[in-house]
C-alpha positions in Angstrom: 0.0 0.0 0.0 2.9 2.9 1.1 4.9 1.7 -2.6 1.6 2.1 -4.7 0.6 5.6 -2.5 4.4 7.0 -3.6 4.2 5.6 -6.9 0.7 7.1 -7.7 1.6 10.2 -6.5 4.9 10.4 -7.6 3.6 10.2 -10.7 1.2 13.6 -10.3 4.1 15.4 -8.1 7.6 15.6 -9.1 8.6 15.6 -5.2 6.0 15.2 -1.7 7.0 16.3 1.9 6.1 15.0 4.6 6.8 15.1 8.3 9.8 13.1 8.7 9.4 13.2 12.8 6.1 11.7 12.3 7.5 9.2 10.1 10.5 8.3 12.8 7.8 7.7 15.5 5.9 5.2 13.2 9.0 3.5 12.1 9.9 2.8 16.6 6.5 1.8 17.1 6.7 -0.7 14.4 10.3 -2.1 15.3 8.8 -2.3 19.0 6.2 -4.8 17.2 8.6 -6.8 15.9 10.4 -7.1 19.1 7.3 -8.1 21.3 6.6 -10.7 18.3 10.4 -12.1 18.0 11.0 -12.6 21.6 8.0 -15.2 22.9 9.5 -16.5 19.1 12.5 -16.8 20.5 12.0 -18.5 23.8 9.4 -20.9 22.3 12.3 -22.1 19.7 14.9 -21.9 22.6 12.7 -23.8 25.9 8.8 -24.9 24.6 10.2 -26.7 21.3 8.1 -30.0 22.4 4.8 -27.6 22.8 3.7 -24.7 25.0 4.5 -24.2 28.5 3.2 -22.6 31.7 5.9 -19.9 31.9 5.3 -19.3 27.7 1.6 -18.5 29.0 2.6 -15.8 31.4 5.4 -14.1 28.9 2.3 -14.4 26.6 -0.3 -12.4 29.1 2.8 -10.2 30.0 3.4 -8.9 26.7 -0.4 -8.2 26.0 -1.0 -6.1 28.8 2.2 -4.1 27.8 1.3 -3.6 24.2 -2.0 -2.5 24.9 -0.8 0.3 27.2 2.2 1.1 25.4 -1.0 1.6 22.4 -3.2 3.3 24.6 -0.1 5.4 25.5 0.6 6.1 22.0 -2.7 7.6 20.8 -3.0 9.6 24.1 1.0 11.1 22.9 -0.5 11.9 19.1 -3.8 13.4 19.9 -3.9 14.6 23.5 0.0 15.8 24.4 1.8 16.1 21.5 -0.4 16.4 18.1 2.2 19.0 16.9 4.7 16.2 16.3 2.2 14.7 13.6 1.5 17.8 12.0 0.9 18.1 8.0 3.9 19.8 6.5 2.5 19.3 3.3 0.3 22.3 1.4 -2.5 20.0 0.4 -2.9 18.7 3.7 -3.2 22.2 5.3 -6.6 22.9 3.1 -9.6 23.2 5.5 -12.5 21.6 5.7 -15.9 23.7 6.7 -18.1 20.7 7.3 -17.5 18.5 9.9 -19.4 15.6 11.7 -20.3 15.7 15.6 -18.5 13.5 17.7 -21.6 10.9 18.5 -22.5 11.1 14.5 -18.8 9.9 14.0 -18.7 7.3 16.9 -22.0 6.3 15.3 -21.0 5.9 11.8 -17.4 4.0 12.9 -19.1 1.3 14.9 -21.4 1.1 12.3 -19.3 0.2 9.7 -17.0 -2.0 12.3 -20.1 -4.2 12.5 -21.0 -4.3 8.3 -16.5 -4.8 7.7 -16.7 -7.7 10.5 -19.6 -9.6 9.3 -18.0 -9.0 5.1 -14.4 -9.9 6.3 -15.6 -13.2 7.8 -17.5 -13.8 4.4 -14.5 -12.7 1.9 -12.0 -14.6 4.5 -14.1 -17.9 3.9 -14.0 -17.1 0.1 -10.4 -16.3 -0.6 -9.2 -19.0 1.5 -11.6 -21.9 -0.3 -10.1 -20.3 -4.0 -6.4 -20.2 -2.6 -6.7 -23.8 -1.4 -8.6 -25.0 -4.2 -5.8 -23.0 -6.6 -3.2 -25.2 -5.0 -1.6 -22.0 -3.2 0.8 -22.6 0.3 -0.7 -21.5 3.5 1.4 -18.7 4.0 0.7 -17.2 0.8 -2.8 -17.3 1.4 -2.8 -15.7 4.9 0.4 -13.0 4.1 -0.6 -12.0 0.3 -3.6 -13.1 -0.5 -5.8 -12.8 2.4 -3.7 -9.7 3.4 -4.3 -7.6 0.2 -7.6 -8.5 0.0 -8.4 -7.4 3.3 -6.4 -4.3 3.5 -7.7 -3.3 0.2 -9.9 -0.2 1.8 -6.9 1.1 3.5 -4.4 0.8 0.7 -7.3 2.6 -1.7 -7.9 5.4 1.3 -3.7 6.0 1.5 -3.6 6.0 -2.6 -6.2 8.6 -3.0 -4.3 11.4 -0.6 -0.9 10.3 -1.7 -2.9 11.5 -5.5 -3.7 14.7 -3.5 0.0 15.1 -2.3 -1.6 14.5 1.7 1.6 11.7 2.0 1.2 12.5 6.0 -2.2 11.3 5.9 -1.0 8.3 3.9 1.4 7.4 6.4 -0.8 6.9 9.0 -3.2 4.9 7.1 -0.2 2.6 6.2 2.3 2.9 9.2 -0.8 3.4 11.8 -2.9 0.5 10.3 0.4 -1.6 11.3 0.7 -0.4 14.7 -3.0 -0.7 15.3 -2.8 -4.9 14.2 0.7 -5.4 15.7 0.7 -3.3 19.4 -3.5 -3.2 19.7 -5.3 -6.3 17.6 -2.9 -9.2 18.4 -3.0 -8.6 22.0 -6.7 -8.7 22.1 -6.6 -11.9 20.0 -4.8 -13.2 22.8 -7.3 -12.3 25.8 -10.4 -13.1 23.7 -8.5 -16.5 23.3 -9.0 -17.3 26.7 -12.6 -17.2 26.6 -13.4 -18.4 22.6 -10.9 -20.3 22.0 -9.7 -24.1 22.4 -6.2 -23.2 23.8 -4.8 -19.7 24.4 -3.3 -18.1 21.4 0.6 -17.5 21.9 2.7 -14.7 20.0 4.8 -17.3 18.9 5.7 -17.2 15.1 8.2 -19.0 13.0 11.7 -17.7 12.5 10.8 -17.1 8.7 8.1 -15.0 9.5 9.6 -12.7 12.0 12.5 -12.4 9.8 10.7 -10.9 6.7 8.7 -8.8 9.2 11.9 -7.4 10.4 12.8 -6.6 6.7 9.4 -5.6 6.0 9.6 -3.0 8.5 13.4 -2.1 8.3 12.7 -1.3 3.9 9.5 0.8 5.0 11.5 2.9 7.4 14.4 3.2 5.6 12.7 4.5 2.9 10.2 7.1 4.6 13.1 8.1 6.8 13.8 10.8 4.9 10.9 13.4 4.4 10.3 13.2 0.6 8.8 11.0 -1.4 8.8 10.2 -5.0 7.4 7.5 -7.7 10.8 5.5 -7.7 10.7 5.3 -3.7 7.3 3.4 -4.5 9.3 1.1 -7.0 11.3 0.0 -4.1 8.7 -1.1 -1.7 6.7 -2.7 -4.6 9.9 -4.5 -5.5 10.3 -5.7 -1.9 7.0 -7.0 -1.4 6.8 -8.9 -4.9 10.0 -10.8 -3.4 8.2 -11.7 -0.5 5.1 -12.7 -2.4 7.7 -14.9 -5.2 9.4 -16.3 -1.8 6.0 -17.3 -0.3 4.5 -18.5 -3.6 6.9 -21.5 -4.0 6.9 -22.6 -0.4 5.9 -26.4 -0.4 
C-alpha cells in the first residue's frame, strides 16, 4: 500500500513532503512490534520446542498487557500531548475543511461500519481462502498476500487517494498506523479473547521465517520514509520488496 501511494503520487508530483518526525515515530513503534513478536518467538524455539509451556503463558499475558498500554499510550501522545509532532507539513494537507461531523455522528457511523466490515471480512476470508486452497496456493501465501491484500484493500485505496492529493502524512498513517494498530493493539486482544473463545490460548509465537521478513518488511518501510520526501521510484522500491516476498511465499511447499 505505502509503494503504490508514492508511486501514484509520484507520478502527479515531481517531489511530496512530509513530516519526517512523524514518520520516525511510526518507524519505533513498528520495530517495537517486531520485538514483542520475535521474543515469545524466540523463547518458544529456545525452551517450549516440544509444545507450550506454563511460563510461555505468562510471557504471553505479560506482553499483552504491555502492548496495549504502550498503544493506549501512544494515541494519548499523538492526539492529547503532542499532536504538533504529527503535524501536516504538506500544502495540500493544510486545506480546511468547513463541514464536519459531531462526535456521536462519528462514533455512530465508525461502529457502524465495524459491524457491516466484520460480518463481510468473515465472508470474503471464507472465500479467498476456499479459491487459494482449491488454486493449490501454500498456506502462508494465502494468509500474508492473498488474504492480506484483500483485506487491507480499503486502507491501501484510502492512502492512494491522498498520496494523489499530495496529503503523504495522511497516507502514512493509514499505512504505518494500520500496522501499529494490528501489531501493538489487535494481536494482544486476540490473545485475551483466546481465553474465553478459543480451544487453547493463542501464543505470540511465530516461526523464524516470518519474524524475519517482518523485520525486513519494516526495516525497507522505514528506511525509505526516513527521509521526508517521497517520489514514484521510492514506490518502485517497496513494490519490489513486497513482490519478493510474495515470489518467496508463492513457492513454499
Amino acid at each position: 500500500a505505502l509503494g503504490l501511494s508514492f508511486l501514484a503520487g509520484g507520478r502527479r508530483h515531481h517531489a511530496q513532503k512530509y513530516n519526517v518526525g512523524a514518520a520516525s515515530m511510526y518507524a519505533s513503534m513498528m520495530f517495537i512490534a517486531v520485538i514483542s513478536l520475535a521474543l515469545p518467538s524466540m523463547y518458544q524455539s529456545l525452551f517450549a520446542a516440544s509444545g507450550p509451556i506454563i511460563p510461555q503463558q505468562h510471557i504471553n499475558i505479560g506482553l499483552a498487557v504491555l502492548l496495549v498500554s504502550l498503544y493506549v499510550l501512544y494515541l494519548v501522545f499523538m492526539i492529547r500531548t503532542h499532536p504538533e509532532e504529527f503535524a501536516s507539513v504538506a500544502g495540500g494537507a493544510a486545506q480546511a475543511h468547513d463541514e464536519r461531523w459531531s462526535l456521536g455522528l462519528s462514533i455512530g457511523v465508525v461502529v457502524a461500519a465495524s459491524v457491516v466490515a466484520a460480518f463481510l471480512s468473515e465472508i470474503l476470508v471464507g472465500a479467498v481462502q476456499g479459491t487459494g486452497e482449491a488454486l493449490g496456493l501454500s498456506s502462508p501465501f494465502i494468509g500474508l498476500i492473498l488474504l492480506a491484500s484483500v483485506g487491507g484493500t480499503p486502507q491501501a485505496m484510502s492512502a492512494i487517494g491522498m498520496a494523489r492529493k499530495d496529503r503523504l502524512d495522511i497516507t502514512l498513517g493509514i499505512t504505518f498506523g494500520s500496522c501499529i494498530q494490528v501489531a501493538l493493539f489487535v494481536a494482544p486482544v486476540v490473545v485475551f479473547a483466546s481465553y474465553f473463545t478459543g480451544p487453547e490460548p493463542f501464543l505470540l509465537s511465530f516461526s523464524p521465517a516470518g519474524i524475519g521478513l517482518l523485520f525486513l518488511a519494516v526495516l525497507m518501510g522505514s528506511i525509505v520514509a526516513s527521509h521526508g520526501s517521497g517520489n514514484w521510484y521510492k514506490g518502485v522500491q517497496l513494490i519490489a520488496v513486497y513482490l519478493m516476498i510474495a515470489l518467496l511465499l508463492y513457492f513454499v511447499p
